[in-house]
N, C-alpha and C positions, 0 to 999 in steps of 0.2 A: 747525316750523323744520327748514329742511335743511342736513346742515354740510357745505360745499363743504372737503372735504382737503385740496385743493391752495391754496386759501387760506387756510387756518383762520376762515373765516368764515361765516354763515347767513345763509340767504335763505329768506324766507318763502313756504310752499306754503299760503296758505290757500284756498279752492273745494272743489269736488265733482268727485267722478272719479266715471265709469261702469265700469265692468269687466263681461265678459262671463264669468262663472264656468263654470270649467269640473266637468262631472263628477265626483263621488268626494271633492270638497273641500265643507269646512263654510265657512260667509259668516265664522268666527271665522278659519280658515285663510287665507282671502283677506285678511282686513284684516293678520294677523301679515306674512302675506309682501308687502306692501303696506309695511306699517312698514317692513320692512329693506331693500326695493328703494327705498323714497324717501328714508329717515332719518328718519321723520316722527314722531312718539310718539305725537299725537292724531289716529288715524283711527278715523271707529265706522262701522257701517252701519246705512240708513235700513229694512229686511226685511228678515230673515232668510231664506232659498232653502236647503230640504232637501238635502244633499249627492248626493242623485243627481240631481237637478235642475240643471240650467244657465239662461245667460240674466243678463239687466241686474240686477247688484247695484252700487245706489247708495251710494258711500263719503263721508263727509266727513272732509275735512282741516283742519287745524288749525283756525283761527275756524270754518270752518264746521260742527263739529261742533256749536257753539250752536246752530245754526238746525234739526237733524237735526229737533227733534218737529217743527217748522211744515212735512216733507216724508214724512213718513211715514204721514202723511192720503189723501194721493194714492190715486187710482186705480192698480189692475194690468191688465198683461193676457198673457194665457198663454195657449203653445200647448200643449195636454195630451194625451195618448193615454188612454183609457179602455179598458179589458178589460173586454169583458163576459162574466160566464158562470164566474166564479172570483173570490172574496172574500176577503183576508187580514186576518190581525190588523192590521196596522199601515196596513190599508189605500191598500197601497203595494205595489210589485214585489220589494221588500226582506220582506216580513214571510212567512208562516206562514201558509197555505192553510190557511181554516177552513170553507170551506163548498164548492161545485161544484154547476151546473146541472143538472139530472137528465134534462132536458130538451129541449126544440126553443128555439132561443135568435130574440128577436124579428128582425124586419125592420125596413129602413129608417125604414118609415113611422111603424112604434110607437118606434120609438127618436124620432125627430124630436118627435112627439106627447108622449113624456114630457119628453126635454128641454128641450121649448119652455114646459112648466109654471115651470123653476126659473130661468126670466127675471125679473125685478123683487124686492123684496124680502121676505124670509125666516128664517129664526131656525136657526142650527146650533149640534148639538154637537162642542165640540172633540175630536179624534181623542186619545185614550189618550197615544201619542207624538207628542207635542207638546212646544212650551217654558211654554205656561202654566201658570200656577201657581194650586196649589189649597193652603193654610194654608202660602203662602214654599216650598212644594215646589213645582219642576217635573214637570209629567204623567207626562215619560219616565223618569221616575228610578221613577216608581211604576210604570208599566208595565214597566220592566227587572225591577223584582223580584215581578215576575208580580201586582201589585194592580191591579185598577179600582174606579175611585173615580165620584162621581155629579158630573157635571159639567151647570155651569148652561150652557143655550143661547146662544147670542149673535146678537146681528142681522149681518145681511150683506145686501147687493144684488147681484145680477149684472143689470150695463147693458146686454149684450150676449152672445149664445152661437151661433158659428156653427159648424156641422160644415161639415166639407173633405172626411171621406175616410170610407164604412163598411163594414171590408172583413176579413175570417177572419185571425185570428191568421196571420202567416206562420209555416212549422216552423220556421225557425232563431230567431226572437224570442222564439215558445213554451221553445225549448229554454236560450234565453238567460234567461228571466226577465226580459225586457228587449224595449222597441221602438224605431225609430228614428221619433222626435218629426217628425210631420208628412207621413211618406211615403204616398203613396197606393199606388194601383194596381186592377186588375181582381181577383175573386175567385179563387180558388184551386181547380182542378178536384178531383174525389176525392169523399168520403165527409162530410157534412155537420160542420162545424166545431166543436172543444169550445169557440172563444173566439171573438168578433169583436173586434177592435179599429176604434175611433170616435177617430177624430182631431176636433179643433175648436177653437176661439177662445172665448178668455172675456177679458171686461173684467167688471171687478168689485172691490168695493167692499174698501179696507184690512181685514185680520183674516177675510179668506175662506178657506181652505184647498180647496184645489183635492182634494185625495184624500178630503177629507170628499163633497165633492161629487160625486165619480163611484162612492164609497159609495151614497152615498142615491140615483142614478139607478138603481145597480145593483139597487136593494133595491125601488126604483119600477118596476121591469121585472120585478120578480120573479124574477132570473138570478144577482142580484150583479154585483161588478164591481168593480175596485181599479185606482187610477192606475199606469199601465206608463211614461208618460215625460212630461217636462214642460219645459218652457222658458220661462221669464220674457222677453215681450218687449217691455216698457214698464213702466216704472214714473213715475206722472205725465208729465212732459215728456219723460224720457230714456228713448228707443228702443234696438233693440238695433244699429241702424245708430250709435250714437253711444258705444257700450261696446268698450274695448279688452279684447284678452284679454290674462294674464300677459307672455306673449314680446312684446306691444308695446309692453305698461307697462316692460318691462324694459329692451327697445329706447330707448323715450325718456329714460327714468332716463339710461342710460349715455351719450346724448349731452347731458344737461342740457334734456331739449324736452319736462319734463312741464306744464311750464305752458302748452305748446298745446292742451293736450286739456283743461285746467283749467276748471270755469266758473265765477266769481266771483258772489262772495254776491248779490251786486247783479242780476246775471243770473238766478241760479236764481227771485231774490223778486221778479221784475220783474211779477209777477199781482196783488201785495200795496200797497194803495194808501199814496202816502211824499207828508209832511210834510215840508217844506222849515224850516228853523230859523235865525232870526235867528242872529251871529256868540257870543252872551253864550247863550243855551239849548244852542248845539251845543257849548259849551265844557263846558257843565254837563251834558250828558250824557255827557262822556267821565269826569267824576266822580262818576255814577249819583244826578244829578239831576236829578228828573220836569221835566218840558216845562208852563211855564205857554205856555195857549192864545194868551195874547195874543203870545207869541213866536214862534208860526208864522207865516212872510213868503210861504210856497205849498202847494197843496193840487194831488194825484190824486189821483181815481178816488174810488169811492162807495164808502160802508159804513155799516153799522147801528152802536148803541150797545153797546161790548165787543169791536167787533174790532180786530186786531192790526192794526198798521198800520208800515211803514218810517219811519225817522226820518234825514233826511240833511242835511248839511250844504249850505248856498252852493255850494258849487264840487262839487256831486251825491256825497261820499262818504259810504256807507252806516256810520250812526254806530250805530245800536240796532234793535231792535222796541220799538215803544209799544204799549200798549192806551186806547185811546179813549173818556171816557165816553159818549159823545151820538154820534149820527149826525154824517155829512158834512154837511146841510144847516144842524146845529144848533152845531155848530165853529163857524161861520163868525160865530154870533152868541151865541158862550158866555160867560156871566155870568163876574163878574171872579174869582179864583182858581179858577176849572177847569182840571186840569191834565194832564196825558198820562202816564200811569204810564209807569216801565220794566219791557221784560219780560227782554230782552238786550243788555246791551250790546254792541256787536261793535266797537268801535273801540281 
């Protein structure tokens, strides 16, 4: 809720905001200043974006904070910069050069050649400085006080992996520690180069870590290699064309116009096939009581036995998540007390 002071009264923010994070700020940073430019108390976000990292971090507000895990499934996709030919602890632009090429650092072609390996699906391990947690401890807490610990693999997919630009560290980035995310150009005349930077495109799968990955190509080229910059620019549905940054979020606060840029529950879960509910079930789920079958009066879209499913009232408002036992086609003809669990209520 948001308290309008000039009325003493509240008005409900509940949807998903986009925000285009800026630089230097944590995704805990954005949601605090988020709370006090809207008045909101319940905002969380849907992934976490490394503070030097920019790009779409997806917020939910009020109700829709319930719905955060049914979107943090989705698909990413990020533009990265990759250093090759220099490797840090933290595997990052931030960390502690541990290692240096000794050597002639690849070409195009062998870079293309290794990166087109780590297309499809794969098993990493999580980076040291991390937030995962190993016995309720987070990684980084044990990394800060100088421990590594063995951490198990996890699977990941990258859908897609296109390079844009492969071109010699420029000096001022070198000397910055830092690239500018995306920039191309022609090679740089002089004395053969201690770093290339590879810009490119990844889509890939929740719980990828982008720096792990330009780790392991670094390590697959034989040169090293540590992410220099990065930009989230989709996360599921929401582009970075659709992500405000702070000064607009701020903007619209102070004219009372954040509910244009708002997207409502019902929008966000409009992939998610909805149950239409007789007047007496959609009453009983606003009391967080399961849905007998025979009080579904209409059916979207297909699903298997166990999925989630929208649950909405007559006049289309979005009352819960259900979970389903049987198929779409088997709904239709389900023995008498089958019922529709609740998973959320949202109304």
């Amino acid at each position: 809720m948001k308290l309008d002071l000039a009325q003493g009264t509240e008005t409900a923010l509940d949807g998903v905001l986009v925000v285009n994070k800026p630089a230097g700020w944590t995704s805990h940073d954005v949601v605090a200043r988020v709370r006090v430019l809207l008045g909101v108390a319940k905002v969380g976000h849907t992934g976490t974006l490394d503070p030097a990292a920019t790009g779409v971090l997806v917020l939910c507000l009020g109700k829709a904070t319930r719905i955060a895990e049914y979107l943090v499934n989705a698909d990413k996709e990020y533009r990265a910069v990759l250093r090759l030919g220099v490797a840090t602890d933290t595997q990052d632009a931030t960390g502690t050069v541990i290692a240096e090429a000794g050597g002639a650092l690849p070409d195009r072609a062998a870079i293309e050649a290794v990166m087109g390996r780590f297309v499809g699906s794969h098993r990493q391990v999580p980076p040291m400085y991390s937030a995962v947690k190993i016995q309720g401890v987070p990684l980084y807490k044990l990394a800060r006080a100088g421990r590594t610990v063995d951490r198990p693999a996890r699977d990941f997919t990258v859908r897609s992996l296109q390079i844009l630009s492969v071109i010699p560290t420029p000096p001022e980035a070198a000397r910055a520690g830092d690239a500018q995310v995306g920039v191309g150009g022609a090679p740089l005349a002089g004395p053969p180069p201690t770093t290339i930077d590879v810009t490119f495109d990844v889509v890939c799968s929740k719980g990828t870590y982008v720096r792990t990955l330009c780790a392991d190509i670094g390590e697959a080229l034989g040169v090293g290699g540590h992410l220099a910059g990065l930009e989230r620019r989709r996360a599921g549905r929401f582009g970075i064309k659709d992500a405000l940054t702070l000064d607009d979020l701020a903007g619209l606060a102070g004219r009372e116009a954040v509910g244009t840029r708002l997207h409502a529950l019902a929008d966000v879960l409009d992939d998610v096939p909805v149950l239409t509910l007789d007047p007496r079930a959609a009453d009983g789920v606003c009391h967080g009581v399961a849905v007998p079958a025979a009080q579904v009066i209409g059916m979207e879209g297909q699903w298997e036995a166990g999925a989630c499913v929208r649950l909405q009232a007559a006049d289309g408002r979005l009352l819960a998540i259900g979970k389903v036992p049987c198929g779409s086609e088997d709904l239709k003809q389900a023995a008498p007390g089958t019922v529709i669990a609740l998973e959320k209520v949202l109304a």
